[in-house]
C-alpha positions as CSV (number, residue, x, y, z in Angstrom):
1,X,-75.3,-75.7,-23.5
2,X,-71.8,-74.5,-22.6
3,X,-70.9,-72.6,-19.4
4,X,-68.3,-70.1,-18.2
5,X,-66.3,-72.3,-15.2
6,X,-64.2,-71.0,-12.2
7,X,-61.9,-73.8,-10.7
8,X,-61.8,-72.4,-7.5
9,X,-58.8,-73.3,-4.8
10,X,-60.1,-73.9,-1.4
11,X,-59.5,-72.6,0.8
12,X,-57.1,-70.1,-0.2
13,X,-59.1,-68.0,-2.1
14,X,-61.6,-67.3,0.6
15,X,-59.7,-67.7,3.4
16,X,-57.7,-64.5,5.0
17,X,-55.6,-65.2,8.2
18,X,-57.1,-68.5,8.8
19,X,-60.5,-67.4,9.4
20,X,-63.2,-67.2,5.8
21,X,-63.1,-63.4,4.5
22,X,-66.4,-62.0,3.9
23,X,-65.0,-59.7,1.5
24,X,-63.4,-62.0,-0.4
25,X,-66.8,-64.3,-0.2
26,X,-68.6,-60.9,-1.4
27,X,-66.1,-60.3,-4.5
28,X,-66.9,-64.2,-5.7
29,X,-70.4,-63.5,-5.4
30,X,-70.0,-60.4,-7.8
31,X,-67.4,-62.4,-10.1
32,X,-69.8,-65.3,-10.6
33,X,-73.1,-63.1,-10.8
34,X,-71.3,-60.6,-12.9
35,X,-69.9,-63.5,-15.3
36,X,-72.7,-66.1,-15.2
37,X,-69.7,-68.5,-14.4
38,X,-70.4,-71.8,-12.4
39,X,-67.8,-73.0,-9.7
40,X,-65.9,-76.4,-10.0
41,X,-63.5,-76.8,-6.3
42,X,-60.1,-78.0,-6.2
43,X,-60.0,-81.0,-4.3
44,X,-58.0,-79.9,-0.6
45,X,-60.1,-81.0,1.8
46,X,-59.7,-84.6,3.8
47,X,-60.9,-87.6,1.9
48,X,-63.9,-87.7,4.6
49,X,-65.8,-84.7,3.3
50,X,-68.1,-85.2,0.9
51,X,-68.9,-83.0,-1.8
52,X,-72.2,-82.0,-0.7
53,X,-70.7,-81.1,2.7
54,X,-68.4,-79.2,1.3
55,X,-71.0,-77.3,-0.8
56,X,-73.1,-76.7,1.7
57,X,-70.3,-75.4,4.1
58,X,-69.9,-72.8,1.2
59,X,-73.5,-71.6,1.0
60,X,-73.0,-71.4,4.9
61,X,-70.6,-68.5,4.6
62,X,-72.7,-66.7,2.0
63,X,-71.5,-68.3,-1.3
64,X,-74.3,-67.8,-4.1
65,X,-72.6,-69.1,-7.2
66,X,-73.6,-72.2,-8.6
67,X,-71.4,-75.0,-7.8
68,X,-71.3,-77.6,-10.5
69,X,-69.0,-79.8,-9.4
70,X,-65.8,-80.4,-8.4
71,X,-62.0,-82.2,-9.4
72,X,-60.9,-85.7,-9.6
73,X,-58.6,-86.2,-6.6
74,X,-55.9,-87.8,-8.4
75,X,-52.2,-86.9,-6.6
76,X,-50.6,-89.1,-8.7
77,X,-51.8,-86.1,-11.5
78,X,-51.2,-83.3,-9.7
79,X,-53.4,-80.5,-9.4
80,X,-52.9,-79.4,-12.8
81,X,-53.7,-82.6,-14.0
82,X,-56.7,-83.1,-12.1
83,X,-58.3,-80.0,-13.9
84,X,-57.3,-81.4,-17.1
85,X,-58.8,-84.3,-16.5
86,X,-61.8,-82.5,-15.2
87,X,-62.2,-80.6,-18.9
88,X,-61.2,-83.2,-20.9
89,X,-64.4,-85.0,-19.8
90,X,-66.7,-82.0,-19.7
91,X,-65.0,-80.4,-22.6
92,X,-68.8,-79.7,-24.8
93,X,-69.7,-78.4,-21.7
94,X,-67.1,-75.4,-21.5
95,X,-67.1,-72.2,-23.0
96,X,-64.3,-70.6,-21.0
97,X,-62.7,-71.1,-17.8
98,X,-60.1,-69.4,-15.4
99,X,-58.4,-71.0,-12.4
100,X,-58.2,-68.9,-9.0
101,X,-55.5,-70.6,-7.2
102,X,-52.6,-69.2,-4.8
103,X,-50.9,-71.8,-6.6
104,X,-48.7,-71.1,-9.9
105,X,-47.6,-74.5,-10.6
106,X,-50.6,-74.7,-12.8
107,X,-49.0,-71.8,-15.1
108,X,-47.0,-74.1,-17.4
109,X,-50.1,-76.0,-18.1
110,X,-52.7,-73.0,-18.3
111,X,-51.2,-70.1,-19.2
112,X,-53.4,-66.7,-18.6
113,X,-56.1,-69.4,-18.0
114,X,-54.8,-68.8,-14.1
115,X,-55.5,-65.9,-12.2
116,X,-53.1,-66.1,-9.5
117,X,-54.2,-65.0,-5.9
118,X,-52.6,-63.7,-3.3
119,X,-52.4,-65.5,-0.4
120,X,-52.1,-63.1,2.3
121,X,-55.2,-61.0,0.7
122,X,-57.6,-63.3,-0.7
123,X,-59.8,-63.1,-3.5
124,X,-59.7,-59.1,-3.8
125,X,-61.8,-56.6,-6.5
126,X,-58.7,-56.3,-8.4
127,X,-58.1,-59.9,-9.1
128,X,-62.0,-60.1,-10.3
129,X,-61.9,-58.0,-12.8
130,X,-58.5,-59.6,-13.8
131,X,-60.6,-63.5,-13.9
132,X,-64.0,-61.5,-15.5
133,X,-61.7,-60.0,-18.7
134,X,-59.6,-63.7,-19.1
135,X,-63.2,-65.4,-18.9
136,X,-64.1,-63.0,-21.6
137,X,-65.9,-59.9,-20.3
């Protein structure tokens, strides 16, 4: 079975001003019910927090997608490469993906395969329907 993947960026995507945006938590929720995509995180957080912590924290604040997993943290890689790394070993597992990241370094590597975010705003309608017609909708 293959599945539709969002890396998501934490916190950036969801996070407005320094505080979580429930608007921005809303427009994931209609990106990944709308798509059927899973979520795979971007490692950012502190090498203390576990996954499931981190998952949990995220259903906390109203996140409903499924969250399959999340990225190597391997600096040494960079973030780019980390994702790489990531698909290269789920690779029959994938269908399509898209990256949501504040972040264009991962541009060169990915191409239209990352929906850029702005900062300032969050994750907003506009960018959605931007990540739903790259993953294929």
């Amino acid at each position: 079975m293959t599945h539709k993947i969002i890396f998501l960026d934490l916190p950036h995507v969801l996070v407005v001003g320094g505080k979580v945006s429930p608007s921005a938590v809303a427009v994931l929720n209609d990106l990944t019910d709308g798509t059927g995509a899973d979520l795979v995180l971007l490692p950012t957080w502190p090498d203390d927090l576990l996954f499931a912590d981190i998952r949990a924290a995220l259903a906390e604040i109203g996140v409903t997608a499924n969250i399959v997993s999340c990225c190597p943290c391997v600096p040494a890689f960079g973030r780019a490469g980390e994702v790489q790394m990531w698909l290269d070993e789920h690779r029959w597992h994938v269908a399509t993906y898209i990256i949501l990241s504040t972040d264009d370094g991962f541009s060169e590597e990915f191409g239209n395969r990352l929906v850029l975010v702005d900062d300032p705003l969050g994750l907003t309608p506009e960018i959605a329907t931007k990540a739903a017609q790259v993953l294929g909708l």
